[in-house]
Each structure stands twice: as C-alpha cells, then as structure tokens.
C-alpha positions as CSV (number, residue, x, y, z in Angstrom):
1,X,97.8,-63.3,-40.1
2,X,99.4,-64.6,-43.4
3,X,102.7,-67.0,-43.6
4,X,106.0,-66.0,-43.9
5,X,107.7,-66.3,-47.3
6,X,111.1,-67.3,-48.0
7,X,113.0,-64.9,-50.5
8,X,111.9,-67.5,-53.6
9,X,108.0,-66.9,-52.9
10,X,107.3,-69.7,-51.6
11,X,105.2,-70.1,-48.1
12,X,107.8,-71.0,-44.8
13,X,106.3,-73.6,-42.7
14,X,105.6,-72.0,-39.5
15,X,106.5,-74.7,-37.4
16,X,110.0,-75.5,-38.8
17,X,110.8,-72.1,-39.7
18,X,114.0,-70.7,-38.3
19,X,112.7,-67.6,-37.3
20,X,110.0,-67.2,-34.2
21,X,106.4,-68.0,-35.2
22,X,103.3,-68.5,-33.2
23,X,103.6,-72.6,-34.5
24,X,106.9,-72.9,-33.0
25,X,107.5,-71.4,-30.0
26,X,106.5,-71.4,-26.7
27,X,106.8,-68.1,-23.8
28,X,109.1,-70.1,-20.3
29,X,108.5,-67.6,-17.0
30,X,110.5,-68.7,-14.2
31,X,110.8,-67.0,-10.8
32,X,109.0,-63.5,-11.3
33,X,107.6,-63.7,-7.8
34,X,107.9,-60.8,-5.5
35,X,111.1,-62.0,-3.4
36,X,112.9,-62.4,-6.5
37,X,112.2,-59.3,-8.2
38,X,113.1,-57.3,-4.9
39,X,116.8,-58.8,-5.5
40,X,117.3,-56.9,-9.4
41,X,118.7,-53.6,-8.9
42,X,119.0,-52.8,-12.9
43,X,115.8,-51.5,-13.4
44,X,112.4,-50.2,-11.7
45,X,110.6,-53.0,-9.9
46,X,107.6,-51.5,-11.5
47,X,109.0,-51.4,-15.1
48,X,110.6,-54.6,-14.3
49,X,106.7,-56.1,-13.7
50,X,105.2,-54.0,-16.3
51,X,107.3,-55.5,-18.7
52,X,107.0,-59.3,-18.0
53,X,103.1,-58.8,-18.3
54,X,103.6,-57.3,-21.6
55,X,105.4,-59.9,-22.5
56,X,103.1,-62.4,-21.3
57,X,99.8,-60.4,-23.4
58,X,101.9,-61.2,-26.4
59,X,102.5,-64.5,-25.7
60,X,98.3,-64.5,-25.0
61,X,97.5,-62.9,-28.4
62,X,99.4,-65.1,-30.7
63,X,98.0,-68.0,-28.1
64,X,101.6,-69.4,-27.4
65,X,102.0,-72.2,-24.7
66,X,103.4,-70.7,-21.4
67,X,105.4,-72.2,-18.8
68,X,105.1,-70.9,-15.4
69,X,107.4,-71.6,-12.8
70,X,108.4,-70.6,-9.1
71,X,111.0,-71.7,-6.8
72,X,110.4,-72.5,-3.3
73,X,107.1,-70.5,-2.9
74,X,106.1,-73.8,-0.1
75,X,109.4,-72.1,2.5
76,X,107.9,-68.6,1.9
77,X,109.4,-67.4,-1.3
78,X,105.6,-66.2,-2.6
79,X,104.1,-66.9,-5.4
80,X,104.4,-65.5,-9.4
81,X,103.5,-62.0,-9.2
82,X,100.1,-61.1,-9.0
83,X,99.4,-59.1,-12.0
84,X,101.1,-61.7,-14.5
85,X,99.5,-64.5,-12.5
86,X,96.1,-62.9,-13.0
87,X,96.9,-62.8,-16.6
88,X,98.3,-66.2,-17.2
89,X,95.4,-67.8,-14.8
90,X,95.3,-70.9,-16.7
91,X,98.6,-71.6,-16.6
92,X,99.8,-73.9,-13.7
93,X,102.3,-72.4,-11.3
94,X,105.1,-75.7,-11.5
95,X,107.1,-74.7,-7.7
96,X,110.4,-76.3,-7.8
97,X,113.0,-76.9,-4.8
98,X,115.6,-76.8,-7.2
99,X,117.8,-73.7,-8.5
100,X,118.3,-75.0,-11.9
101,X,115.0,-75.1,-13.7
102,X,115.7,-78.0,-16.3
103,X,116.7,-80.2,-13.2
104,X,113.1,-80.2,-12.1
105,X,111.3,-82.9,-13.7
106,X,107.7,-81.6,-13.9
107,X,109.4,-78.5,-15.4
108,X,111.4,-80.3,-17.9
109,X,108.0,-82.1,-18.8
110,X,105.9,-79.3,-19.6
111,X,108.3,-77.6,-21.4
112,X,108.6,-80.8,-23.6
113,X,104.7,-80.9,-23.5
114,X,104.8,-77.7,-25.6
115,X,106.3,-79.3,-28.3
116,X,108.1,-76.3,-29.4
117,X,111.5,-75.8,-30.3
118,X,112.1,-72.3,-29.3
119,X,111.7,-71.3,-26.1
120,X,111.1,-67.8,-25.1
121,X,112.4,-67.1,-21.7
122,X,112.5,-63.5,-20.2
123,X,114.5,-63.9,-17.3
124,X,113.8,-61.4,-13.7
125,X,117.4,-60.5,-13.6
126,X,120.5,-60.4,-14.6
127,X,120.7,-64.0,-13.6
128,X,118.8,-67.2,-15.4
129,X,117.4,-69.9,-13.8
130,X,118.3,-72.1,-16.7
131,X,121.8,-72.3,-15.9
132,X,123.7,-74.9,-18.0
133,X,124.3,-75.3,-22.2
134,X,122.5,-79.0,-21.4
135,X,119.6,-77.3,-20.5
136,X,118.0,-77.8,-24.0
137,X,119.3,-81.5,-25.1
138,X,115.7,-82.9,-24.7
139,X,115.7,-81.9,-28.5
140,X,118.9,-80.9,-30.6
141,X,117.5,-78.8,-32.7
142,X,116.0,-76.4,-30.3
143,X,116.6,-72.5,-29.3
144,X,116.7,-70.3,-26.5
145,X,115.9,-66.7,-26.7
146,X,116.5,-64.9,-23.6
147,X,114.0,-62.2,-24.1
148,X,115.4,-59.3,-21.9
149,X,112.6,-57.5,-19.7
150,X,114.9,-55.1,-18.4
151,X,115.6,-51.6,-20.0
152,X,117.8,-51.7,-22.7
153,X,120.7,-49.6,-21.2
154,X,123.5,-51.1,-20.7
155,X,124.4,-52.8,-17.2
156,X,126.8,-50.9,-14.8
157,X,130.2,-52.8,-14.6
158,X,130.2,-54.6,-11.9
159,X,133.2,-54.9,-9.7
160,X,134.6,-57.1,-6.8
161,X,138.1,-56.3,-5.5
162,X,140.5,-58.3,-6.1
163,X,143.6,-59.6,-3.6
164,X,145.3,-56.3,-4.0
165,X,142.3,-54.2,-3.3
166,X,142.3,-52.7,-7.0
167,X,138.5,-53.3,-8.6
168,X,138.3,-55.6,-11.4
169,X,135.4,-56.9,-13.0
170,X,132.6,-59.8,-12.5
171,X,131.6,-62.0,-14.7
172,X,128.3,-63.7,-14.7
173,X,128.5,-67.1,-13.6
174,X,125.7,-68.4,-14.6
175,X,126.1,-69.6,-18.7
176,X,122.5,-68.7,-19.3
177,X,120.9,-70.1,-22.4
178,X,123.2,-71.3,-25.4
C-alpha cells in the first residue's frame, strides 16, 4: 500500500493526516450483542450483523486497533454477537454497567491505549452509546466517525403525539459523536 500525497507531491504522514489511514485510526464496537440488536427496527437483523462483521474484516485487514465493548452482559444482556466475536477473538470484550460508554473507565482507557485520533464507531442503532460532545476531550484534536451499518435509506419519520393529539416529529436525544 503506498502513502497518500498531498496535491503538491509530497508524501502525507499517515498518522497526522486528516483523512482516515490505517496509522491513525482505530475501529470502537460497542453494544452489538443479541439483546441490543433485537431493539433496531431500521433494518434486517441479519443485514444489521452482516454488516458490523464486514466492518470489523476491514478493520482486520488494514490491522486497525479495535475496541470491543458490551453493556451489562453480567445481568443477562449476552455477550457481543457471535459471529463478530469469533472474528475479533483477540480483542477483549470490556462489559460496562454504565449507558454512556466514555463514562466507563476501562473503556475510556483502551480507547486512549490506541493512540489514535480517529475513532471509527459503527453504532447498532439509531442510537450511540457515546452520548455527549465531551466524549472525545481525552485529546482535542481527535474525530469521530459514526460509520453507519444500517442501509442507507433514509429513516421513517418518527412521530409521538403531541398534547393535541396531532403527530409531530422526534428528535434523537442522544447528541451522538461531534
């Protein structure tokens, strides 16, 4: 694989490039356990799966750092889906208690053991488990790509009546990655 070049000719550094490279990012996979992926109703279950582990055989070939985590799998939420745990074998399953994945401290720890400044994170659903725009100060200059398993058609509208009855729509709570 050669380097990048910038538009002079010269070679890009890999690592402090601005665009994704092998050198300087890193594949985050939190909550794609069975009990999770049962909640999405946006796309096949199957396709859903299929995607995540071809995700994770990318992540594999250009030998990017994973970070595998699961949230309350000890009070029977299951562990990381069995086909993408098969794949990503040696990567340690961190199980947190905690909704908010940057609130766990061994999470927040390997992810700053990867050394990388942009973070690849393909959430299940509609719905991160990074929630807040603080997620990422452990290093100002870093980036987070939500990588989006799910098919690319766009999301129904969702609705939720409001105090008149009429439909209006939702908006996600949850601020996702900046």
């Amino acid at each position: 694989m050669t380097s990048p070049t910038a538009s002079n000719g010269s070679v890009r550094d890999p690592v402090t490039d601005h665009l994704l490279t092998p050198q300087n990012s890193a594949l985050i996979v939190i909550d794609y356990q069975p009990s999770q992926v049962q909640t999405v109703r946006s796309i096949d279950h199957q396709l859903l799966t299929d995607n995540i582990v071809s995700v994770a055989r990318l992540a594999r070939t250009f030998n990017l750092p994973v970070v595998l985590s699961t949230v309350n799998v000890a009070n029977g939420q299951g562990h990381t889906l069995p086909e993408l745990r098969s794949l990503l074998s040696d990567s340690r399953e961190i199980d947190r208690t905690l909704i908010n994945s940057w609130e766990d401290v061994a999470f927040r720890r390997a992810v700053e053991a990867t050394g990388r400044k942009k973070l690849i994170m393909p959430p299940c659903g509609p719905r991160c488990a990074w929630h807040s725009r603080r997620s990422t100060h452990f290093a100002k200059d870093s980036r987070c790509i939500q990588w989006w398993t799910q098919s690319a058609v766009p999301h129904r509208r969702h609705t939720r009546q409001d105090s008149n009855g009429s439909p209006r729509p939702v908006r996600s709570r949850s601020a996702g990655c900046p």
